[in-house]
N, C-alpha and C positions, 0 to 999 in steps of 0.2 A: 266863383259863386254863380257864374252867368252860366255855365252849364251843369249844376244843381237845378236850377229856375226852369230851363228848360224840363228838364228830363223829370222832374215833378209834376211840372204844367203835362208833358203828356200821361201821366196815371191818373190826372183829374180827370181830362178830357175822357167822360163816355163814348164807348164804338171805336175807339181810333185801333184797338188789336184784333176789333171784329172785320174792319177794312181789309186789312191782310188777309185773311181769311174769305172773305167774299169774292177778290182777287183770284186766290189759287180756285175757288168755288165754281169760276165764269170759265177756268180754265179746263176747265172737267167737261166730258164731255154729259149734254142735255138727257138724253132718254138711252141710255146704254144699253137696256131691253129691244130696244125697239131694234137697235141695230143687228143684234143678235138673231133674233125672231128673225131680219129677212136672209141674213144670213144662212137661218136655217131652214127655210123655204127653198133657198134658192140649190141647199143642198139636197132636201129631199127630192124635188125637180130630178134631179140626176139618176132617184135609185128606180134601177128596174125591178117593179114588185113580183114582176114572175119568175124570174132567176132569186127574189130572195128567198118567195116562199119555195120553191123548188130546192135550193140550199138548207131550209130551215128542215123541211122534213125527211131529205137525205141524214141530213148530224143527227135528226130525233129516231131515225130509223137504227143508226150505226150506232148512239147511247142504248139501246132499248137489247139490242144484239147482246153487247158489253154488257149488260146489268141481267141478261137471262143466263143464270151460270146452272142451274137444276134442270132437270129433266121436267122437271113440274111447270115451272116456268117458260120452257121453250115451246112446251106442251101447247097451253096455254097464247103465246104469242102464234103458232100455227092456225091453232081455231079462230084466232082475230084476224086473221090476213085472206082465212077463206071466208070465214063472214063479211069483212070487207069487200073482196073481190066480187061476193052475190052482189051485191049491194050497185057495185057501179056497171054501169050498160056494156 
């Protein structure tokens, strides 16, 4: 009867299953963003932006290639490479 007593007394008692909870809560880490974010600072730090955009528009030059399969179309990508080419000094 003596552990009825108890084990009743704790479903009375308000908060006593939020305690466990609060517990694994404090265990968690505080601002999980934040750590992320310098994380990702510290990785952009690393990229060199002129080998990416130099990569970025070698692949958009080499899809562009690939996707001109007419004669119309390649037509077309010629007249933009010399209007281009005026264009820079």
């Amino acid at each position: 009867s003596v552990a009825t007593t108890s084990s009743s007394t704790q479903k009375r008692v308000p908060g006593l299953g939020r305690l466990k909870g609060r517990e694994k809560q404090e265990e968690k880490e505080l601002y999980p963003n934040l750590r992320l974010f310098t994380q990702q600072m510290s990785l952009m730090k690393q990229i060199s932006w002129e080998k990416l955009d130099t990569e970025i528009k070698s692949l958009e030059g080499e899809l562009i290639e690939e996707l001109a399969t007419t004669p119309q179309a390649k037509g077309l990508l010629e007249l933009e490479r010399d209007y281009a080419g005026e264009l820079l000094p």
